[in-house]
PLY file of the C-alpha trace (Angstrom):
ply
format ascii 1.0
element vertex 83
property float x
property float y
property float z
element edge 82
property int vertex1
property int vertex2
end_header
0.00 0.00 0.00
1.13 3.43 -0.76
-0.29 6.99 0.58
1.06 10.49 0.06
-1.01 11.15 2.85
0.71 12.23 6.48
-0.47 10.86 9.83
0.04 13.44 13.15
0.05 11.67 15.54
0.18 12.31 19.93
1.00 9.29 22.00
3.22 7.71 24.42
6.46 5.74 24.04
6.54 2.80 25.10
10.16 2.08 24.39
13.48 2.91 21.39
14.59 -0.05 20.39
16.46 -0.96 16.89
15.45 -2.50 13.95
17.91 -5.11 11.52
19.08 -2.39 9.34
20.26 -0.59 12.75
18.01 2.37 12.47
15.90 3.33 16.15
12.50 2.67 15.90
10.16 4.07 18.51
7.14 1.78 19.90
4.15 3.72 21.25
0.83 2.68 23.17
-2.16 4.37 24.41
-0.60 5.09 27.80
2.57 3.20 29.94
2.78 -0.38 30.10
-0.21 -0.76 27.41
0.16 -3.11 24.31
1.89 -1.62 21.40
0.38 0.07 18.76
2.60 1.49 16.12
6.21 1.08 15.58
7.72 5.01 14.33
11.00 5.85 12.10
12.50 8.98 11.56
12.69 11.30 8.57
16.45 11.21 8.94
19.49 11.97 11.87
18.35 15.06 13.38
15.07 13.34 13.57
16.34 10.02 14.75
18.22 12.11 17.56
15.26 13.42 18.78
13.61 9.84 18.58
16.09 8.59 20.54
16.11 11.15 23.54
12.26 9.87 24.41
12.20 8.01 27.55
9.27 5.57 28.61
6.66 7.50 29.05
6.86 10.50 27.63
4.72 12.13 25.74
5.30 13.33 21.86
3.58 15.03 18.81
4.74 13.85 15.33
4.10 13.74 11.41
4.69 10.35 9.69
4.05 8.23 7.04
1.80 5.34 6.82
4.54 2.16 6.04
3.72 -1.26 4.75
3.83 -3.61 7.19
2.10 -7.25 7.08
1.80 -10.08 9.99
2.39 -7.70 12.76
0.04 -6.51 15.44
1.25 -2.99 14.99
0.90 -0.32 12.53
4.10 0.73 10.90
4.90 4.70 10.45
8.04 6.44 8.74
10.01 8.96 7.90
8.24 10.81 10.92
9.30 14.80 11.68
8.92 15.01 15.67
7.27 18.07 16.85
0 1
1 2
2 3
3 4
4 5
5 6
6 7
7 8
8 9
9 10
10 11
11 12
12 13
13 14
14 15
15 16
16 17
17 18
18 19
19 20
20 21
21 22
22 23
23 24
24 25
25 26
26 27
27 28
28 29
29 30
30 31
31 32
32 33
33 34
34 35
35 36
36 37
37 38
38 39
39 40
40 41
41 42
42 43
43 44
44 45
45 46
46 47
47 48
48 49
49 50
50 51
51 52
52 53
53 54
54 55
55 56
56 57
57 58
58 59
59 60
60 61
61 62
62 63
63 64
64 65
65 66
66 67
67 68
68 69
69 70
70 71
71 72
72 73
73 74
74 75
75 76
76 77
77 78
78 79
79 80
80 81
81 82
């Protein structure tokens, strides 16, 4: 599936973790210790940076991309601008 479409979206992360390719990938929930929703990338290194400095918890604003993603219980966003 492809969209030109942006998502904003305000949540919480969960947790920064790092996918095969070695980029961070944020994982967000409705609130703390809920089940995870969406998995998040970032638009590129100044972006990732600020990805990265989220702690558990916190909340964040953000523009994404919808990304293909298929067998996962998670919706997959990219190249996501953090507010």
């Amino acid at each position: 599936m492809e969209t030109t479409k942006q998502v904003l979206i305000s949540d919480i992360a969960l947790d920064v973790g790092q996918s095969f390719s070695g980029d961070s990938i944020l994982k967000i929930g409705a609130h703390a210790g809920s089940q995870e929703l969406a998995r998040l990338t970032a638009a590129d290194d100044a972006q990732e940076n600020k990805l990265k400095a989220l702690q558990a918890g916190a909340k964040f604003k953000t523009i994404c991309d919808l990304a293909f993603s298929s067998g996962t219980q998670y919706m997959s966003f990219q190249g996501c601008v953090f507010k």
